[in-house]
LUMLUM-243293 format. One line per 4 residues: for each residue z, y, x of N, C-alpha, C. Coordinates in nm, 2 decimals. Last residue first. Example, Ala and Ser with C-alpha at 12.3 -4.5 7.8 and 13.67 -1.06 7.14 Angstrom:
// LUMLUM-243293
0.71/-0.22/1.28/0.71/-0.11/1.37/0.79/0.00/1.29  0.78/-0.57/1.32/0.78/-0.45/1.23/0.78/-0.33/1.32
//
This chain:
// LUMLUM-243293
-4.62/-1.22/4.49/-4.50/-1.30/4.41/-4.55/-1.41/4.35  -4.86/-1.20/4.54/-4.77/-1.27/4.64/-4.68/-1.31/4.59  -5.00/-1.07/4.40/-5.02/-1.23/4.40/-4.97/-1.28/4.49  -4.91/-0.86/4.40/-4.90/-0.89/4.26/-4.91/-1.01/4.30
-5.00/-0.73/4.62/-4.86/-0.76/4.63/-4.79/-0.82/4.48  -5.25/-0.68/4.56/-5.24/-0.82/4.64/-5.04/-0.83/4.62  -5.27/-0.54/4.34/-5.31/-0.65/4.27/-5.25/-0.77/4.40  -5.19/-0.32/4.48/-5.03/-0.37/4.36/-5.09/-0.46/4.34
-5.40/-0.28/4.69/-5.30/-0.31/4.70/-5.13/-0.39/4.60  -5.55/-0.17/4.50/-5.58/-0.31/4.57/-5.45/-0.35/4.62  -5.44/0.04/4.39/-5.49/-0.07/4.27/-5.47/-0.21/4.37  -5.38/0.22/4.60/-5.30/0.17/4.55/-5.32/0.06/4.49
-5.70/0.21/4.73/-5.58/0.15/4.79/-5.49/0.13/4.68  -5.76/0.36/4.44/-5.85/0.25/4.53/-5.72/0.17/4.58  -5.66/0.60/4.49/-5.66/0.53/4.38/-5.67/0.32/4.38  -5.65/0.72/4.75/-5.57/0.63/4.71/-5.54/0.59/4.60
-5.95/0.78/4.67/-5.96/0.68/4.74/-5.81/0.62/4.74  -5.95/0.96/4.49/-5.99/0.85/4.38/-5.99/0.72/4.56  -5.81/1.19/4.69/-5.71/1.08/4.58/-5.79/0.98/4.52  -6.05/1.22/4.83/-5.87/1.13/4.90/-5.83/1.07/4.80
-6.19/1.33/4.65/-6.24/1.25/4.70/-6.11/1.19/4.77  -6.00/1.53/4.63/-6.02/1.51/4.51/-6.10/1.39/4.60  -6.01/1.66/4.92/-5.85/1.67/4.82/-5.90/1.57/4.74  -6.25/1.75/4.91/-6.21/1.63/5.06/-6.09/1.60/4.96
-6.28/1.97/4.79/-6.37/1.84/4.80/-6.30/1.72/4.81  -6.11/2.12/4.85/-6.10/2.06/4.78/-6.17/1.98/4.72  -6.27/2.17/5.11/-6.14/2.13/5.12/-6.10/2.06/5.01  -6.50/2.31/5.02/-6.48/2.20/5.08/-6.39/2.13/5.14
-6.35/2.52/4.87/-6.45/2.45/4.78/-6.44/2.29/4.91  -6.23/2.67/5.14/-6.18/2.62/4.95/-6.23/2.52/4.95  -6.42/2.73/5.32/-6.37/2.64/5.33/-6.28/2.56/5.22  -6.63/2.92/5.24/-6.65/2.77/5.21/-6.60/2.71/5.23
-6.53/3.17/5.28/-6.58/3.16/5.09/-6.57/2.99/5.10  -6.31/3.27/5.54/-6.42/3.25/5.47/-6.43/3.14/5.33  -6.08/3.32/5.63/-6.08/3.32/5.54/-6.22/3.32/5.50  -5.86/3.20/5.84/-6.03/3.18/5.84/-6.00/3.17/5.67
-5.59/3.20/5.93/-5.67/3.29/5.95/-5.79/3.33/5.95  -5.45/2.98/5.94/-5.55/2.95/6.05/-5.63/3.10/6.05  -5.35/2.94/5.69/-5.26/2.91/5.81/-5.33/2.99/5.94  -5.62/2.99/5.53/-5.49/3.04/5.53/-5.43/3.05/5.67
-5.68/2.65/5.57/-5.75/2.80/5.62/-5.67/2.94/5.67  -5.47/2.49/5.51/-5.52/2.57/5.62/-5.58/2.64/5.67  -5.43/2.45/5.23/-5.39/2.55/5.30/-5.44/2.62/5.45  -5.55/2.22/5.19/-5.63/2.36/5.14/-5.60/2.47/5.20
-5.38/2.09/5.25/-5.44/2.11/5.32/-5.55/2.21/5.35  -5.20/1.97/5.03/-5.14/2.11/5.17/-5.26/2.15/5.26  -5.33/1.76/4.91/-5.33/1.89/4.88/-5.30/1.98/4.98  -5.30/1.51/4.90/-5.32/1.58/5.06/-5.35/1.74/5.00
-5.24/1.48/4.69/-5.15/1.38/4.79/-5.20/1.47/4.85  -5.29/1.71/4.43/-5.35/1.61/4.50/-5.21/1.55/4.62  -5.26/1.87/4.13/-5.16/1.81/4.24/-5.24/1.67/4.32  -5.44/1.96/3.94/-5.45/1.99/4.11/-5.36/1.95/4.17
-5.43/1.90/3.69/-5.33/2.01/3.76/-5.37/2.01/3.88  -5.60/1.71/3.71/-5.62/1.85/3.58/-5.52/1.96/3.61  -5.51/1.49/3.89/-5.67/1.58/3.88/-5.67/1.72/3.81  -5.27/1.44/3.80/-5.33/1.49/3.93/-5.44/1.58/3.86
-5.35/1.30/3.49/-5.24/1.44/3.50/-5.30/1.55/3.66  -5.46/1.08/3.59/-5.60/1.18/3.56/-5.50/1.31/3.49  -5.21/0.96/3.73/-5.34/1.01/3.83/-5.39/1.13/3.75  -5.00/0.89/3.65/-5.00/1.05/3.69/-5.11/1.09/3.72
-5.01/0.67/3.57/-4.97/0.75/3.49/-5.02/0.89/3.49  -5.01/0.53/3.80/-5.13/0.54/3.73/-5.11/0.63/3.60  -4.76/0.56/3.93/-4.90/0.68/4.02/-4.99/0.65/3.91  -4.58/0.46/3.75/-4.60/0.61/3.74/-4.73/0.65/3.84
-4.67/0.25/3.87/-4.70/0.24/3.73/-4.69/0.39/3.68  -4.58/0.22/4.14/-4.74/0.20/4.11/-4.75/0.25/3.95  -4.31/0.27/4.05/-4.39/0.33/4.12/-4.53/0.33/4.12  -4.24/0.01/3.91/-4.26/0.14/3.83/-4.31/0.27/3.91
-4.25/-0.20/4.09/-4.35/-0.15/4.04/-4.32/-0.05/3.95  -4.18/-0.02/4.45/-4.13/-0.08/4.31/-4.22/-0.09/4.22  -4.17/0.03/4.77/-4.24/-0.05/4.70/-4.20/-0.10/4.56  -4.01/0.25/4.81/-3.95/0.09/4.80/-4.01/0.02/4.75
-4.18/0.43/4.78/-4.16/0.41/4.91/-4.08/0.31/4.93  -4.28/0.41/4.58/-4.38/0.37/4.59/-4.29/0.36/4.73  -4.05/0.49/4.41/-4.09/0.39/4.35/-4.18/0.34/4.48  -4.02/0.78/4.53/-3.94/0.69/4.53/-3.96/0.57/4.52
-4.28/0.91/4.37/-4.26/0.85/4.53/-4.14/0.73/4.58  -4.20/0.87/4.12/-4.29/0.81/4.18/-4.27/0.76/4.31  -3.99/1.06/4.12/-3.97/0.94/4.05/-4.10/0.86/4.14  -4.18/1.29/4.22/-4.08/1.20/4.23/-4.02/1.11/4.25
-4.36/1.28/4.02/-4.45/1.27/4.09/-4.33/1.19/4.23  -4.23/1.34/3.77/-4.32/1.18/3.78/-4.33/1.19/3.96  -4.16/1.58/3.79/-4.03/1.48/3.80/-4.12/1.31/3.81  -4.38/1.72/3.82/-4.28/1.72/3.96/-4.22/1.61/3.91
-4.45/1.68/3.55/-4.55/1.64/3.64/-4.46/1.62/3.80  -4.27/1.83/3.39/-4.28/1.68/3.41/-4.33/1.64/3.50  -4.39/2.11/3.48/-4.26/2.03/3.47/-4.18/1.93/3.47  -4.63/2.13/3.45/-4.61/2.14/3.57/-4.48/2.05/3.61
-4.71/2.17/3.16/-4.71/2.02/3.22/-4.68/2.01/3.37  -4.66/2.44/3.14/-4.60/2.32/3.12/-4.60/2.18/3.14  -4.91/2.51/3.29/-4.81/2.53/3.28/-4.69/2.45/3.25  -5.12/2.35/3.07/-5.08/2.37/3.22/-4.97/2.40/3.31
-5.01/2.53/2.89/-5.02/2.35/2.84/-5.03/2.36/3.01  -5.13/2.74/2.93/-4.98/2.71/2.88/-4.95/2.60/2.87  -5.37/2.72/2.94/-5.30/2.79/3.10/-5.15/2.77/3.02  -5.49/2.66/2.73/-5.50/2.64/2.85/-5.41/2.59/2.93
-5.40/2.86/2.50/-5.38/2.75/2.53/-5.36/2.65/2.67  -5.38/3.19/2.68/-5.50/3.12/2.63/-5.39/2.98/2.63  -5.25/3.49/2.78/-5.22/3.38/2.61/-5.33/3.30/2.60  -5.16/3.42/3.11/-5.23/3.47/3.00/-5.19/3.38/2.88
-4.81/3.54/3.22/-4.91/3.40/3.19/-5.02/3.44/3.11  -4.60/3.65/3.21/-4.72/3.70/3.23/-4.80/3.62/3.23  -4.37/3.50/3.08/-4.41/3.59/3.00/-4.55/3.65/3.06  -4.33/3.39/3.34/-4.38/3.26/3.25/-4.45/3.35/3.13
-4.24/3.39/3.60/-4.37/3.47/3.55/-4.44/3.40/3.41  -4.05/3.21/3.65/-4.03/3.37/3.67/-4.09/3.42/3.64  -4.18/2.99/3.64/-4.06/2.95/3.58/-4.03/3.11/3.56  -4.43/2.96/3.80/-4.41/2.97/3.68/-4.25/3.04/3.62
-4.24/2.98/4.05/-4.36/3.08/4.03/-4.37/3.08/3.85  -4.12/2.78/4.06/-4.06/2.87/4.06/-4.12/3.00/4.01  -4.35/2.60/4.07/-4.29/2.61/3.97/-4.19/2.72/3.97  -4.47/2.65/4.32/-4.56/2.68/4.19/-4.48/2.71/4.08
-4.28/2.56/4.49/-4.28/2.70/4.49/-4.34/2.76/4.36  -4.27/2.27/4.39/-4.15/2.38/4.38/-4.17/2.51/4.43  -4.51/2.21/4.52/-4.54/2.23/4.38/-4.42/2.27/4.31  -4.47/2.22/4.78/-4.58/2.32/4.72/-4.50/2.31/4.61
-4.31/1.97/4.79/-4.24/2.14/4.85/-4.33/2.24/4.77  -4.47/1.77/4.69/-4.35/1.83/4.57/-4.31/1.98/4.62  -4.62/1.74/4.88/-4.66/1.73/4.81/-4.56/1.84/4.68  -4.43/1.60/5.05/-4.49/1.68/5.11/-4.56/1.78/4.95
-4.40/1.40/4.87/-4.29/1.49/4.90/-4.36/1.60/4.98  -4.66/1.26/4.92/-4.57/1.28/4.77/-4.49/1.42/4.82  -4.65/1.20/5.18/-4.74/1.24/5.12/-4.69/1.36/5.00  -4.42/0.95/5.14/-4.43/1.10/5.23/-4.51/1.17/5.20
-4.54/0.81/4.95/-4.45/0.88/4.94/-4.42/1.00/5.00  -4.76/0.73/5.15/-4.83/0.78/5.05/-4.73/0.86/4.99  -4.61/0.59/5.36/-4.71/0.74/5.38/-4.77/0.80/5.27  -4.57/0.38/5.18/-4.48/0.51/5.27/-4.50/0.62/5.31
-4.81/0.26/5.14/-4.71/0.31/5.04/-4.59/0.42/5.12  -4.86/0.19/5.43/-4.91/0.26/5.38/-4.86/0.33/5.26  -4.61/0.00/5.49/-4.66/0.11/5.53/-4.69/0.24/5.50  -4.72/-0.19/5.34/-4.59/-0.15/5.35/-4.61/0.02/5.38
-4.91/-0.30/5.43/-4.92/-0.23/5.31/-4.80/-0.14/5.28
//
């Protein structure tokens, strides 16, 4: 299980490089932002959201429980910002030079289906390392 929480940290960080370009992105373009609620609350929740996501990994790659306790914090935050664990992978199309209409949509299928799976893992996992102690 060990392990696995490792890979999920790594994950994490892998994870944070995107979402430091995003935020740079905000941080420079913050006056072009549209004026809808929204996209500002969005926005700003970008902020916190790196420092949990963080904080988190750290937690989850020394197995701590405030690690588990920030990934349940952060999950339905994930979801509304798109910060997925395998997120980078959207990217590939991109990378790959296939820009057709369907790989998006079914990439971030695959993104949002991963995470309610390391939802799963995590849960099972903090309940068995819960009944070890």
């Amino acid at each position: 299980m060990r392990l696995l929480y490792r890979s999920l940290a790594f994950l994490d960080l892998i994870s944070l490089v995107f979402m430091s370009m995003q935020l740079w992105n905000i941080a420079n373009h913050y006056t072009e932002l549209p004026n809808q609620l929204s996209v500002k609350i969005e926005a700003m929740l970008m902020f916190p959201m790196f420092l949990l996501v963080l904080v988190g990994a750290y937690g989850l790659f020394f197995t701590k429980k405030f690690g588990f306790i920030l990934y349940y914090i952060q999950f339905p935050f994930r979801l509304y910002l798109w910060v997925f664990t395998l997120g980078f992978i959207t990217l590939l199309p991109e990378a790959l030079n296939n820009f057709e209409d369907k790989w998006p949509n079914i990439l971030l299928k695959v993104c949002i289906m991963a995470e309610f799976i390391r939802l799963y893992l995590t849960v099972r996992g903090h309940l068995k390392l819960k009944g070890q102690q």
